[in-house]
C-alpha positions, 0 to 999 in steps of 0.5 A: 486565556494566552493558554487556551489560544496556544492549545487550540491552534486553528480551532482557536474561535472566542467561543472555543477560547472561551470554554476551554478557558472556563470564561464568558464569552464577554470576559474572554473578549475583555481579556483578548483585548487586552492581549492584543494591547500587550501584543501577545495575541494578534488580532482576527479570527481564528486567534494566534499568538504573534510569534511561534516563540512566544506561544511555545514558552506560553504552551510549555507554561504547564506540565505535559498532563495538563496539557494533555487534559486541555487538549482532550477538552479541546477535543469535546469542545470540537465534537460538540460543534460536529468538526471534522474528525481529524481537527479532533485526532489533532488534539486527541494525539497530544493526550496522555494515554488514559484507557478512555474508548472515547478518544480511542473512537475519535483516533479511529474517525479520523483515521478513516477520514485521512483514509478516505482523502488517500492519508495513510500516513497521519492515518497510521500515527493516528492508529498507532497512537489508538492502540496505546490508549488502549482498546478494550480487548475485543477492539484491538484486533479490528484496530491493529487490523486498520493500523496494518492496512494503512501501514502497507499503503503507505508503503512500510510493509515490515511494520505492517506485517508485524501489526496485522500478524498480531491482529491475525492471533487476536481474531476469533471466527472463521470470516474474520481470520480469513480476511486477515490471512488474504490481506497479511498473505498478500503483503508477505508475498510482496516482501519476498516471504512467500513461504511464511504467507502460504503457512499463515493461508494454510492455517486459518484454512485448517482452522474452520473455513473448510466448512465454508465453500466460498471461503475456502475457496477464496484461502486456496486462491490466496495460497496459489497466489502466493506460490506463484509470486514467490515462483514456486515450482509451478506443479505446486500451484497450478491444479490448486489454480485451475480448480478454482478458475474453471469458469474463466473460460475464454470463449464466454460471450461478450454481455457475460464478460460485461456482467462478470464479478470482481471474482471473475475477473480476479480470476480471469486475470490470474490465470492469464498471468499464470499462462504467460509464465508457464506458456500453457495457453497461445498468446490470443487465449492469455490476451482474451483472458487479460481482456476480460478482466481488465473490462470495465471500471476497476473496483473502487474502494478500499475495500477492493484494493486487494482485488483491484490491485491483482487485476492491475497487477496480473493481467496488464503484465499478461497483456504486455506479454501477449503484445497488448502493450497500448491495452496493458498501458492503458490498465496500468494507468488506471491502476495508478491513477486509483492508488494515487487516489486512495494514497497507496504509495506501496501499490502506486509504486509497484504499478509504476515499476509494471508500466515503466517496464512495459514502456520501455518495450513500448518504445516510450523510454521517456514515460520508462525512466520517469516511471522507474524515477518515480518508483525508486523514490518511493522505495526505501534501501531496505525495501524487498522492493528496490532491486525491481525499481533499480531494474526497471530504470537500468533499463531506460538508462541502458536503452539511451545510451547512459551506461555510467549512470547505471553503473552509479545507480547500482553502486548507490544502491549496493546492487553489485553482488549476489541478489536473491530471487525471492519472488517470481518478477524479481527476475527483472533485476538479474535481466537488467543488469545483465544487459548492463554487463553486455553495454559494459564488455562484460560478457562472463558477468552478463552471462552470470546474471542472465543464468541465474534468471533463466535457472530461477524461473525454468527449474520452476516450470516458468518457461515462457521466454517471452515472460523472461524479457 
């Protein structure tokens, strides 16, 4: 009986207690009774044992399979009563593996459950843990998928890659491989692998979505984005770009703009980035175009994340650009406010990084350093990621004077040497620290930086000097 309460923790009700105990419900309340005498078991409802000790000599009583065998049947005893999902996947966890798709099922409900109330990361153990049940073979692609999405949300993007690589080489069908390409594509973008993301989008193109017009359509978006985050030579890009936009017209009607798809706007809002960094449009044109993306809610769901995130993350910077600053603020703050909801540390901590950026040239240097504060505490040492989080609060702490401070987050952070350019924004870090030389009489190292920025980006046709600031 002692057994069964230290197996079911909170789910530990006489009739549960009962069950798994193979008991009545009249006996069992006997036998409680009489643990509760002998101060084992702490009277009320759920039943706990009295000190985490004693119930951990009383849990470790019998061999882990056993254990696992009791917790599975805890599991049945939950779903029998409809308890959530992830009261289920708490027990489902401590089973040994047995190639039973039932628990394989249960692990998947409730990861989907921490999902939905923005969880990736018990989501992700809960995956992970899925995957060495095992799935039936044709399972695990859509399970390692899931494993791979939740991963990059929270914010472990190598890991993630790896899962949804493997997911990618499973998949069967042109659809399928499609939505794992964007999704993988987009996540190697952002870990400064480019080269790899436009490879794996030019695959599965090949492979059979040439048949498919919307589908190659939306592969070739994927592959110009790709280059143009990795700030690849512009003339790569740019044809492939204003093909696939020709109806992101600026001059569209106000009710049009109103009704526009999650494409469109998606579109509307690259172009507009791809503008302010190649300075092929006035800065009225890229603010309209960012405009008109940024119009209306921005789609919720994660099944929208991507899109969601490329709105936020093209046409608030196209904006600030073109001086929108308020209306580039205002964007970002939704677009966080929607990552935080959904649990999305590793998008939560790029749109931080945007708006602390555009906050500092806002004047607002409180709301910068706190944004980079945030961002850079989410960001690992070893994360692609960190030199821009670093840049970003260099900036507000040079601006307020606090220029050992800097020096100390560089150091820290081994930030002091060569850091490559792997992606377009990346150019923020060299910026920084360049302005940082400047503060610390250091001209030849602040012209050093503030070269390699401006070589990076206008070699590759980025020649907006309002893009480089």
């Amino acid at each position: 009986m002692a057994r069964a309460v230290a197996v079911l923790g909170p789910d530990a009700t006489l009739w549960h207690v009962a069950s798994l105990a193979d008991l009545s419900e009249t006996r069992a309340a006997l036998a409680i009774d009489a643990l509760i005498d002998e101060g084992i078991l702490a009277a009320g409802q759920p039943l706990t044992v009295t000190h985490p000790l004693i119930r951990t000599a009383i849990y470790l009583d019998t061999d882990s399979t056993q254990r696992g065998l009791a917790h599975k049947r805890a599991a049945w005893l939950l779903q029998a009563g409809n308890a959530p999902a992830e009261r289920l996947g708490t027990h489902l966890l401590n089973c040994e593996p047995a190639n039973d798709q039932w628990v394989v099922a249960g692990l998947r409900a409730a990861a989907s459950e921490a999902l939905t109330r923005g969880a990736p990361e018990p989501a992700t153990v809960l995956l992970e843990r899925a995957l060495t049940e095992p799935p039936t073979a044709q399972a695990r692609s859509g399970l390692l998928l899931e494993a791979g999405l939740a991963l990059g949300m929270a914010n472990r993007p190598d890991r993630a890659a790896t899962v949804m690589r493997e997911a990618l080489d499973l998949t069967t069908g042109p659809s399928a491989q499609a939505e794992i390409a964007l999704s993988l594509g987009a996540l190697m973008t952002m870990l400064g692998r480019g080269d790899e993301a436009v490879a794996i989008l030019e695959r599965v193109r090949s492979s059979g979505s040439r048949d498919d017009p919307d589908l190659s359509r939306r592969l070739l978006a994927g592959i110009a984005l790709a280059d143009l985050l990795a700030g690849q030579p512009v003339e790569s890009w740019l044809d492939r770009l204003d093909r696939l936009t020709s109806r992101a017209s600026a001059g569209e009607t106000e009710q049009r703009v109103a009704r526009a798809t999650t494409e469109e706007r998606v579109a509307r809002a690259t172009v507009a980035f791809a503008a302010a960094a190649v300075a092929d449009r006035t800065a009225a044109q890229v603010a309209q175009l960012a405009g008109q993306a940024a119009t209306g809610p921005l789609p919720a769901g994660r099944q929208h994340a991507r899109d969601r995130f490329i709105i936020v993350s093209f046409a608030g910077p196209a904006l600030a650009i073109a001086d929108r600053l308020d209306l580039a603020l205002a964007l970002f703050a939704a677009g966080i406010e929607a990552a935080q909801r959904d649990g999305d540390a590793a998008e939560f901590a790029y749109l931080s990084i945007l708006r602390s950026h555009t906050a500092l040239y806002a004047g607002r240097l409180l709301d910068a350093e706190a944004d980079a504060r945030i961002a850079l505490d989410i960001h690992t040492d070893h994360d692609g990621q960190t030199p821009l989080a670093v840049a970003v609060l260099i900036d507000a702490l040079v601006d307020k004077g606090a220029i050992d401070d800097a020096q100390a987050l560089l150091t820290s952070r081994q930030l002091d040497g060569p850091v490559p350019l792997n992606m377009l924004t990346a150019h923020f870090f060299h910026v920084a620290r360049g302005r940082l030389r400047l503060r610390q009489h250091r001209p030849p190292d602040a012209l050093t930086d503030l070269r390699s920025c401006g070589d990076s980006l206008t070699t590759s046709g980025y020649t907006n000097p309002g893009f480089a600031h």
